[in-house]
C-alpha positions in Angstrom: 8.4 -60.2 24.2 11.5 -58.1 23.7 12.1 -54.5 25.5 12.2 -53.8 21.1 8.6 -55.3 20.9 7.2 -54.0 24.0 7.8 -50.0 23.4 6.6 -50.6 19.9 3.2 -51.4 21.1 3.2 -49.2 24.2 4.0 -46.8 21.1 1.0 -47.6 18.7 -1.6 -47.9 22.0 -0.5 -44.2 22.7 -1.0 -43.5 19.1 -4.1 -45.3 18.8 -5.6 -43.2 21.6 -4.7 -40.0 20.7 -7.7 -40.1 18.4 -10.3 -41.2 21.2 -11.4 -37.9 22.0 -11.7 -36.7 18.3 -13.0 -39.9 16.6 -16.6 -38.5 15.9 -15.1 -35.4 14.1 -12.3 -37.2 12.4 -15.0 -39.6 11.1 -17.4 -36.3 9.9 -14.3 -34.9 8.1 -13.2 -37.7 6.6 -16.6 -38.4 4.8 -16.5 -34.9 4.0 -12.9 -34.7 2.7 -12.6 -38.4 1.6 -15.7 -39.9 0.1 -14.2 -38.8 -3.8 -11.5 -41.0 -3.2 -13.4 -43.8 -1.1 -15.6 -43.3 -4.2 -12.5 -44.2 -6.9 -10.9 -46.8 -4.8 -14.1 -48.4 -5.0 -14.8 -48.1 -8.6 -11.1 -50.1 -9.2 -11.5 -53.1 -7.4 -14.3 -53.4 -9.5 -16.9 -56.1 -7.6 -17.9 -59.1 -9.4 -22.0 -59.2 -8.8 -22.8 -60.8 -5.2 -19.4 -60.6 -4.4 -18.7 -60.6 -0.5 -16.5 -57.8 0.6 -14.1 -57.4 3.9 -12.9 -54.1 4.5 -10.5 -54.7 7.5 -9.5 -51.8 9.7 -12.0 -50.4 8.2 -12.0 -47.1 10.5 -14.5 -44.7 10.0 -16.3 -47.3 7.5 -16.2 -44.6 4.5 -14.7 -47.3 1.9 -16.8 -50.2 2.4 -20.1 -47.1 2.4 -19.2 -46.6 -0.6 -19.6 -49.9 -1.4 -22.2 -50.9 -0.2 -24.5 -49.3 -2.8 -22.8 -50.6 -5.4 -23.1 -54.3 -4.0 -26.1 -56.6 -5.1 -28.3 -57.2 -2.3 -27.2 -60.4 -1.4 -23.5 -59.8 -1.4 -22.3 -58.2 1.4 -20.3 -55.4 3.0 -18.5 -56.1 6.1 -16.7 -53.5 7.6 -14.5 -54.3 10.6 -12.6 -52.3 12.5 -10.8 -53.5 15.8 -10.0 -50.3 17.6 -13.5 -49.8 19.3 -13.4 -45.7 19.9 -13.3 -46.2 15.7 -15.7 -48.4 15.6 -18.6 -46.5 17.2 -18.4 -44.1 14.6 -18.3 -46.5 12.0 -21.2 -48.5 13.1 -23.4 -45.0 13.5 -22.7 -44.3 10.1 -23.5 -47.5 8.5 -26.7 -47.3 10.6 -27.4 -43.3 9.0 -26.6 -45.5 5.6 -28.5 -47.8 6.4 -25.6 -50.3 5.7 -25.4 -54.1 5.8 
């Protein structure tokens, strides 16, 4: 790996982590700021019935939520995310949503 390579990903740990210690009020706000547009991007990819939906890097989960409900109940909603101080979040509020 080149010096080049290497101090872009020391760069994007250290920018990755700068949200560890506010990742459970960045995930409150964002359902509270974002959900109208989570909302409208979900409306436009416009789901076939049972289709099976990935939403990678998925963060605080507030796309594929809104998604969910709008799935039929064998097609599921698999949000992933691989930064695990985001995914905490995410998974407690698919469980409050009671997600799949």
């Amino acid at each position: 790996m080149s010096a080049s390579d290497q101090a872009a990903d020391a760069f994007k740990q250290r920018d990755a982590g700068s949200y560890d210690t506010v990742s459970d009020s960045f995930a409150h706000f964002t359902t509270r700021f974002s959900q109208p547009i989570a909302e409208r991007i979900v409306e436009m990819a416009a789901f076939a019935p049972l289709s099976r939906v990935l939403d990678v890097g998925t963060g605080t989960g507030i796309v594929a939520l809104a998604g969910a409900p709008r799935q039929d109940t064998k097609g599921p909603v698999n949000p992933n995310e691989i930064y695990a101080p985001k995914r905490a979040p995410a998974a407690r509020h698919a469980t409050n949503e009671n997600a799949r």
